[in-house]
N, C-alpha and C positions, 0 to 999 in steps of 0.2 A: 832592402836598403837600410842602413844601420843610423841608428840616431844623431850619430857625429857628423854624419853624410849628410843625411836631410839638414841639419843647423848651419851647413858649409852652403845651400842653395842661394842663390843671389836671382832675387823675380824680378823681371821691370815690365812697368803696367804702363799701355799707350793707349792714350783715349782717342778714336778713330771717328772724326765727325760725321765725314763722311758714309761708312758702314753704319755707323749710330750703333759703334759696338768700343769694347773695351778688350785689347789684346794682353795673355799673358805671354814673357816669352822668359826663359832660365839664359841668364849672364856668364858663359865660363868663368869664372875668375882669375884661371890661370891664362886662357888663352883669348878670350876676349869674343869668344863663340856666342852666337844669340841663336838658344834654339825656342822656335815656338812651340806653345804646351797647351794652350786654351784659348777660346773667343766668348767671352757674352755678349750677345745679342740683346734687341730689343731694348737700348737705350738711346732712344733718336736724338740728336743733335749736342750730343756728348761732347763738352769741350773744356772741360780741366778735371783734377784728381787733387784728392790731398791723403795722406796716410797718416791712420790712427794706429791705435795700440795691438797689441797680439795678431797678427796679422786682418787687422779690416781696412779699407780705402773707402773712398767716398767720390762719387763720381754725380759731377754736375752734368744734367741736361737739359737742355731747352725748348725738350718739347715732348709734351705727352706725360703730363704730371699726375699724381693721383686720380683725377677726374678727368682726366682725358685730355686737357688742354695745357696747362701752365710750367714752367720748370721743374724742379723738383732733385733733390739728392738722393741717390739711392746707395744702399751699403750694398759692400761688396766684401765676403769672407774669404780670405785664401791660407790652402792649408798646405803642409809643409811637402806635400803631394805634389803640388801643383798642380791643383782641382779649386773653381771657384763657385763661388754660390752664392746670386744675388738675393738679398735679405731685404729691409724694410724700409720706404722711401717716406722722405718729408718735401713735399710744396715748397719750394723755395720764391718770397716775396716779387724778383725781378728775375729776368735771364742772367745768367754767371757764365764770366770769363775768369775765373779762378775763386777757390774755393780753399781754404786752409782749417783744419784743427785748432777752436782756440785754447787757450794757456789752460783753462779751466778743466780741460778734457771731456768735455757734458755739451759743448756747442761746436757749429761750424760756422766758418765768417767767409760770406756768398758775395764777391768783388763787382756788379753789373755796368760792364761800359755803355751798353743802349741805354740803361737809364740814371746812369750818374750816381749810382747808389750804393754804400755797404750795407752789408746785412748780418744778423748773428742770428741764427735763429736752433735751437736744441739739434741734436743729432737724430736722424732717421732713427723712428723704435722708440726712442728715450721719450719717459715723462717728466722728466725735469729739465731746466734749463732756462735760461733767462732768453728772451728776443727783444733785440735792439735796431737802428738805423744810427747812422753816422752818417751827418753832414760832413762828407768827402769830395763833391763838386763833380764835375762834366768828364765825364769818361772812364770812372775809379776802373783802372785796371788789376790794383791786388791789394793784397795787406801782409803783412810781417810784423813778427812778434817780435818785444824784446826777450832777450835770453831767461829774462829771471821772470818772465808775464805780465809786468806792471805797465806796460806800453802797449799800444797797437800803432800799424803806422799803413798809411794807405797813401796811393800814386792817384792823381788827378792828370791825365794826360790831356783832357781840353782845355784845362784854366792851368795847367803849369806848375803845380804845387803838389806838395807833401806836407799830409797832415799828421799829426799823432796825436791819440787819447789813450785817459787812463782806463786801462783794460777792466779795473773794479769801480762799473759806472752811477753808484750809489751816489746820491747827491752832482752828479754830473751834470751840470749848465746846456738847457735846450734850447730849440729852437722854435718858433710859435708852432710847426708843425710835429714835434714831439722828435725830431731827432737829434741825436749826443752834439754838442758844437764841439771842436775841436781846443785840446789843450793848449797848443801851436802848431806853425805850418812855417813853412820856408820857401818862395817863390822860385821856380826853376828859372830859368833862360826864354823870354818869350819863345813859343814854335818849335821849342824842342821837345815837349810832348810826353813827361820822366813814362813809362811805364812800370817796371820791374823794378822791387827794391830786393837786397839781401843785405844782413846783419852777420857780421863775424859772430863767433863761439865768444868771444868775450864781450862781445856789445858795446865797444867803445867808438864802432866804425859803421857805418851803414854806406852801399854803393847802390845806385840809382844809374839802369841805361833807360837813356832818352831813344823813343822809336823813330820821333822826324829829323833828329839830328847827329843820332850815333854816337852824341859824346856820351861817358860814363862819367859820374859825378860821384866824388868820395866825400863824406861826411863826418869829424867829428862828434861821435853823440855824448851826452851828458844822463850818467845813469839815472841821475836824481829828477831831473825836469825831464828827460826824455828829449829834450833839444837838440838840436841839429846843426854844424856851422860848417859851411863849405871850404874843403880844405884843397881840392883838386878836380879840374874838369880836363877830360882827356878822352878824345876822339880814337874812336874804334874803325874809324869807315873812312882815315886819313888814305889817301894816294887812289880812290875805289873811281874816282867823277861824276860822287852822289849832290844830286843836289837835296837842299832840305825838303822832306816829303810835307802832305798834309793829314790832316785830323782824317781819318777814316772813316765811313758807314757803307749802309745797307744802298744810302741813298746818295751817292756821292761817286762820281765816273773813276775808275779807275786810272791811276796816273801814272803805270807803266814802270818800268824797270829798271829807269833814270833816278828815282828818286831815294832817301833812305828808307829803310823798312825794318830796324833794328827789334829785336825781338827776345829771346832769352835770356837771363843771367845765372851765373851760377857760380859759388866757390867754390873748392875742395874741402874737402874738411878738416886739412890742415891749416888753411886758410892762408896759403902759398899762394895760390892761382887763383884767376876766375878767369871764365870765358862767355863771350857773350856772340847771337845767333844774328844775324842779318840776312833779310830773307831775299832782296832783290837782284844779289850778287850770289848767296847762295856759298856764305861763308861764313866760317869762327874766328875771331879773334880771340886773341890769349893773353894776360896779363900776365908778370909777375908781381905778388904782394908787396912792398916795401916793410922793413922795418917799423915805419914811422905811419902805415898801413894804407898809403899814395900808391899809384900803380905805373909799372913800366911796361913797356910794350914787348910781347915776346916772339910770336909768330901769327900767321895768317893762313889757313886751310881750305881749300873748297869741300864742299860736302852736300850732301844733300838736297833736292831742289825745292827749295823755298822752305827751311828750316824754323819751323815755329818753336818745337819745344827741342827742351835737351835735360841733362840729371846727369850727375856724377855716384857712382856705385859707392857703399857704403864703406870699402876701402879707401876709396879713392884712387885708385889705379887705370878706372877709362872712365872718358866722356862719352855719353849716348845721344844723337840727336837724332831726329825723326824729320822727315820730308813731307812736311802738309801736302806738294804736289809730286812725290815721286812715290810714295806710297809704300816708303821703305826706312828702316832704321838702321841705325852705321854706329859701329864701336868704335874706339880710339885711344890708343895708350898714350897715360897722360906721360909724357918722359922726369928727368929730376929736374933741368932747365925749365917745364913745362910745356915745351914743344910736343906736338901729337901725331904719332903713329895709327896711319888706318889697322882697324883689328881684323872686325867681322859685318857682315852686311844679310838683312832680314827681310823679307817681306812683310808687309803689314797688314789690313785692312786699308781702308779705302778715309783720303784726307785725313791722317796721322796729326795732333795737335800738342797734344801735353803728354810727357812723361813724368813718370815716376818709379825709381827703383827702391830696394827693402830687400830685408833679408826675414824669412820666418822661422821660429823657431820651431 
């Protein structure tokens, strides 16, 4: 295989909670083929991914840490082969339901909705690195960067708000129990629960889906404060006969099919579209971007059962979303409208949760 070939391969990585394994599979690019290439094992309760530099990922698990017991990050090398090789893990503070690369490139920022908590704590391997906590409130489901680093921004889905702090937290304002307080925050919709944020390539726009309520929230940001001002709330799960859902746990009955269960976000990297996952119907909705970066409504798909994660390929040409309860992954060509064509369909491992696609050189 000749060098130009291997730099043309497109990997996308599924964290499989269930198997307590990590799926590699190769992306056609032209046809939208997913073939599987590799499985690591031996990562029990593996439930998000984030991708670093020269081909590394970072896979959160929650359970079976360094010492047998606790969380923990573990790296993951993949080569342009598509051969992986698990490398050196760090204890991560709380259980993580997403995990991101921060700005710094030397840390990772570990999102825990059981304990309401963010974390930054050095990259697995690394001796350096700062470790922080962020007062983020009851349910912090993720975090996102601004485009230029100077921001972090994190989703509170039990208390309703999004916060943001300044990423370089030198002289940063705490709390009696040593965590960052937040620079500002912006109140959601009571009961609408924001989960997922994403930030456009120019960072003037930030979109928030709500998981109890299905609306997506569009935001004005201000580069300078890193502020937030709601410019558009717009329902994903309009004509479906969802009712609003509730706040979710370990220890909380299950409330059935009726309700929303909204879940992914994602743009293109044009920053044309975005599409977001709803798991109780078992559907995508599709936006198209406006001008003025407001969103209009474009199509609705069925897909996969009970669609946690999804990722758009670094052309952007398909959407990939994965089926926590069908145990399978589905391609989809994004059209010019933004309407989507089924591609290819894969087998996975066992409860499919977060993806992540990349290209390795």
């Amino acid at each position: 295989m000749t060098e130009q070939s291997l730099a043309q391969r497109t990997f996308v990585l599924v964290a499989c909670t269930g198997a307590g394994a990590v799926d590699l599979l190769e992306l056609d690019a032209g046809s939208g083929a997913l073939k599987p290439l590799a499985r690591t094992e031996g990562l029990p309760g593996v439930a998000a991914l984030a991708l670093g530099p020269q081909g590394t990922a970072y896979a959160a698990c929650n359970g079976g840490g360094t010492d047998g017991s606790g969380p923990r990050a573990v790296a993951l090398s993949l080569d342009p082969t598509g051969a992986v090789a698990q490398g050196a893990a760090r204890d991560l503070p709380a259980s993580a339901c997403f995990v991101a690369l921060g700005p710094d490139g030397r840390s990772l920022f570990s999102a825990s909705y059981g304990d309401g908590r963010l974390d930054r704590v050095p990259l697995p391997g690394a001796n350096s690195g700062k470790s922080a906590r962020y007062d983020t409130g009851a349910n912090t489901h993720c975090v996102a960067f601004s485009p230029d680093g100077r921001f972090v921004y994190a989703t509170s889905l039990g208390d309703d708000r999004v916060s943001w702090f300044k990423a370089d937290d030198d002289g940063a304002t705490r709390a009696d129990d040593g965590a960052i307080t937040p620079s500002g925050s912006v109140a959601a919709q009571r009961g609408s629960g924001p989960r997922y944020l994403r930030l456009n390539k120019a960072g003037d726009r930030a979109y928030v889906v709500h998981e109890l309520t299905g609306e997506i929230a569009v935001y004005a940001r201000d580069a300078e404060s890193g502020g937030l001002e709601l410019l558009q709330r717009i329902s994903a799960v309009e004509g479906l006969g969802l009712a609003p859902g509730p706040v979710r746990s370990a220890s909380t009955p299950d409330p059935g099919t009726g309700v929303v269960w909204a879940a992914d976000l994602r743009l293109t990297p044009d920053d044309r579209f975005l599409y977001t996952t709803e798991r109780s119907t078992s559907t995508i909705s599709g936006f198209a971007v406006k001008d003025d970066g407001t969103l209009e409504f474009v199509s609705r798909t069925s897909t996969e059962a009970q669609p946690c994660g999804s990722a758009i390929d670094p052309s952007g040409r398909f959407l990939l979303v994965c089926g926590e309860a069908s145990d399978h992954i589905s391609s989809y060509w994004i059209g010019d409208d933004g309407r989507l064509t089924p591609g290819a369909r894969s087998e996975t491992s066992a409860g499919p949760l977060a993806i992540e696609c990349c290209r390795v050189m």
